[in-house]
C-alpha positions as CSV (number, residue, x, y, z in Angstrom):
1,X,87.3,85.9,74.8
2,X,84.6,88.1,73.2
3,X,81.8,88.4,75.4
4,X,83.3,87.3,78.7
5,X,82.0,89.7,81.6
6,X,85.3,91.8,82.9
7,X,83.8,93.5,85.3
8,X,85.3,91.8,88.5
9,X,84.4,94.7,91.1
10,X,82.5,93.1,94.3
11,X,78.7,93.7,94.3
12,X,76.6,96.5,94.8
13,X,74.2,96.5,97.8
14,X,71.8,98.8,99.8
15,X,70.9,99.5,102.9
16,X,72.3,95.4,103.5
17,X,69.5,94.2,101.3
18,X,72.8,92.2,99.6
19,X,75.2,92.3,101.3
20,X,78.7,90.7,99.7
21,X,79.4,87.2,100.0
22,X,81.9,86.3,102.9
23,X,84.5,85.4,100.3
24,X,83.9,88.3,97.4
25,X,87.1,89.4,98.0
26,X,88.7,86.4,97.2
27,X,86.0,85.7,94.5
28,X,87.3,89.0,93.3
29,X,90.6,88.0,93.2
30,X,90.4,84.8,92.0
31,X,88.8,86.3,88.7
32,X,91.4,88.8,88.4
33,X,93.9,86.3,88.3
34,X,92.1,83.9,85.9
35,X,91.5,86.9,83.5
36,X,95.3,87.9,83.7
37,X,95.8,83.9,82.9
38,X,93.4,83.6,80.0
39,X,95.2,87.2,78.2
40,X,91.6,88.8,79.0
41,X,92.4,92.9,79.2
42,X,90.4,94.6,82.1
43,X,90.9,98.2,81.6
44,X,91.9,100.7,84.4
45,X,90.0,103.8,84.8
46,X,92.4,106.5,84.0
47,X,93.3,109.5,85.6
48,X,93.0,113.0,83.9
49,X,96.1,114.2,82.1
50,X,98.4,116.6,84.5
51,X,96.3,115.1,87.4
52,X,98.6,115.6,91.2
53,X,100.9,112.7,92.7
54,X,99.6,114.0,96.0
55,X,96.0,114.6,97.0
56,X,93.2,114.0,99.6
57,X,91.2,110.9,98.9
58,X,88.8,111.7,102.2
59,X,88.7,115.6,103.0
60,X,89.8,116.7,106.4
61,X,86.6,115.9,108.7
62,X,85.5,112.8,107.8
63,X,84.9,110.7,110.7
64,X,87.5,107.8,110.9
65,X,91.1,107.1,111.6
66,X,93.0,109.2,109.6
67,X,95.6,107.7,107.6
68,X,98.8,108.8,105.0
69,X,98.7,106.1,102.0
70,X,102.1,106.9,99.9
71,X,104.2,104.7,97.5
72,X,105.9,104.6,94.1
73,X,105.1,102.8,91.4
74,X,108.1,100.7,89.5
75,X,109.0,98.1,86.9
76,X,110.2,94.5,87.4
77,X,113.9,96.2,87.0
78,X,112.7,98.6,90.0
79,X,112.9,101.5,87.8
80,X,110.7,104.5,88.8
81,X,107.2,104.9,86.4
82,X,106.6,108.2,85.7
83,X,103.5,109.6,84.8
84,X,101.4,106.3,85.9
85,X,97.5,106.9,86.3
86,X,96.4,105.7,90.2
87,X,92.5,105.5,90.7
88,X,91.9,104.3,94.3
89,X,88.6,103.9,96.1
90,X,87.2,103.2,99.4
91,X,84.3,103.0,102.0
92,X,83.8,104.8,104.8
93,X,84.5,104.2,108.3
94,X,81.1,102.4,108.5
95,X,82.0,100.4,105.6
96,X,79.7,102.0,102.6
97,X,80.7,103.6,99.4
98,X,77.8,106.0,99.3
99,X,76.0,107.7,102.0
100,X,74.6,105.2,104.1
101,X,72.1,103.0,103.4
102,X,73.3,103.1,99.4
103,X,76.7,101.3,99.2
104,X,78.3,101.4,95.2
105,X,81.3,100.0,94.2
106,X,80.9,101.4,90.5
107,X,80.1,104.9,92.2
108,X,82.4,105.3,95.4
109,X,82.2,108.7,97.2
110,X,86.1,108.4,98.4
111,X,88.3,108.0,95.7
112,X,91.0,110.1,93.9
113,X,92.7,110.0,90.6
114,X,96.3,110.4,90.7
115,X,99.5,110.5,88.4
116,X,102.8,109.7,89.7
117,X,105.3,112.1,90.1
118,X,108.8,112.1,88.1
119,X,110.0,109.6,90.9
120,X,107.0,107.3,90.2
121,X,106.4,108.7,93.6
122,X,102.5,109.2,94.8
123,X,100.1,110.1,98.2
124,X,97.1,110.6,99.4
125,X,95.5,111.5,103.1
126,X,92.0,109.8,103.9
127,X,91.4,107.5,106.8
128,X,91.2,103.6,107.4
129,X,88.0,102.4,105.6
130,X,86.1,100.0,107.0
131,X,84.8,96.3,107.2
132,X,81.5,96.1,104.6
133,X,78.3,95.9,107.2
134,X,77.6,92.6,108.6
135,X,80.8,91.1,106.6
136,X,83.7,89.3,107.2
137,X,85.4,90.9,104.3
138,X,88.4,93.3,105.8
139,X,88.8,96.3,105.1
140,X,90.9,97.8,102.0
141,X,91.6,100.0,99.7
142,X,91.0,99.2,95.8
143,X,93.9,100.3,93.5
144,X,93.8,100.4,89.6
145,X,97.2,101.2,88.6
146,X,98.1,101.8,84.4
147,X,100.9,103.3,82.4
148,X,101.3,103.0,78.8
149,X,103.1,100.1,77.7
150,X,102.4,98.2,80.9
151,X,99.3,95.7,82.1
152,X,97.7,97.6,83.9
153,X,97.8,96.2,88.0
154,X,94.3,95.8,90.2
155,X,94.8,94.9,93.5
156,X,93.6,96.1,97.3
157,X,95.0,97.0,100.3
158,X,94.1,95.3,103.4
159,X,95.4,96.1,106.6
160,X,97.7,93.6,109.4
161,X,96.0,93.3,112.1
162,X,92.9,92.5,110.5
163,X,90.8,89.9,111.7
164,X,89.4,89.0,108.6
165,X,92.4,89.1,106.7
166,X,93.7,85.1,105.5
167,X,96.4,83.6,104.8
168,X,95.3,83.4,101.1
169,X,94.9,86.3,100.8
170,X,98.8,86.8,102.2
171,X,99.6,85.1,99.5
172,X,97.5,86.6,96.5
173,X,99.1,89.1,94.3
174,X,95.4,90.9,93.9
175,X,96.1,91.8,98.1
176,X,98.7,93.2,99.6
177,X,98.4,93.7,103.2
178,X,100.0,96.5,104.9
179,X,100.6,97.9,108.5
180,X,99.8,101.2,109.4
181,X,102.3,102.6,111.6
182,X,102.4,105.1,115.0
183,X,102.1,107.6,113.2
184,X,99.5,106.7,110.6
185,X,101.3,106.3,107.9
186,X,101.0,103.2,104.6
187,X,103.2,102.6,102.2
188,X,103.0,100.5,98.9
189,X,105.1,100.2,96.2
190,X,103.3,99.0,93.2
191,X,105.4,96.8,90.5
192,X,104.2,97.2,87.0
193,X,104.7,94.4,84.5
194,X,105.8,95.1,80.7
195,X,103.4,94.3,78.2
């Protein structure tokens, strides 16, 4: 598998000079799940020793819907995974990683590093990203979830009530869709497979 590209984030674009394909996301996903197939090992990126469980992935005053994203991460047995490194990412409410016009996916300005607490337990504040510009891509949070002796688990959030949100996608491990509730609030649990 030498030499095969694992790099399986969606594209870069600027000022919506390229703009993702309608189905990157499921392009994404679909590559994720063939890697996992063929034993290919995308790494996580890893958050720094002693990093929080809890922090602020947007800080208080950016524009958007503000929203509370919590969860714990377990095994298949449902036993809690201490210590777990959580790097999740975002765009804005406008849908850009960067400060509009620049949009990068390798170089996000919302995202946080996190390690789960003795409970496996985690959460961050930050506020419902949006739809890429001109897109029919929903919108979502990435997630790139590791702990040692684990494969290490990428996937996104995407949100019910999404227009652009399939019923493949329902069905794809690399999504899961979530509701946010009356009082803002998401939860995930993330299952981590044994290596």
């Amino acid at each position: 598998m030498q030499g095969l590209n694992t790099s399986l984030r969606p594209p870069s674009f600027v000022g919506g000079s390229r703009m993702p394909p309608r189905s990157s996301l499921a392009w994404t996903a679909a590559l994720v799940l063939v890697a996992g197939a063929l034993g290919v090992a995308q790494s996580a990126k890893q958050a720094p020793a002693g990093a929080p469980s809890i922090g602020g992935l947007a800080a208080a005053g950016e524009p958007g819907r503000a929203i509370k994203v919590s969860g714990v991460v377990v095994d298949s047995a449902g036993a809690s995974v201490r210590d777990a490194s959580i790097y999740a990412y975002q765009t804005d409410a406008e849908g850009y990683y960067g400060v509009k016009p620049v949009s990068d996916s390798q170089n996000p300005r919302l995202k946080i590093f996190l390690r789960s607490d003795a409970q496996g337990a985690w959460s961050f504040d930050t506020i419902k990203p949006g739809s890429y510009p001109n897109s029919k891509a929903p919108a979502h949070i990435h997630f790139e979830v590791s702990a040692p002796g684990f494969a290490p688990r990428f996937f996104e959030i995407v949100f019910e009530g999404d227009p652009f949100v399939t019923d493949e996608m329902r069905r794809n491990r690399a999504f899961s869709v979530r509701s946010i509730d009356a009082g803002g609030r998401v939860t995930e649990k993330i299952v981590l497979q044994r290596q």
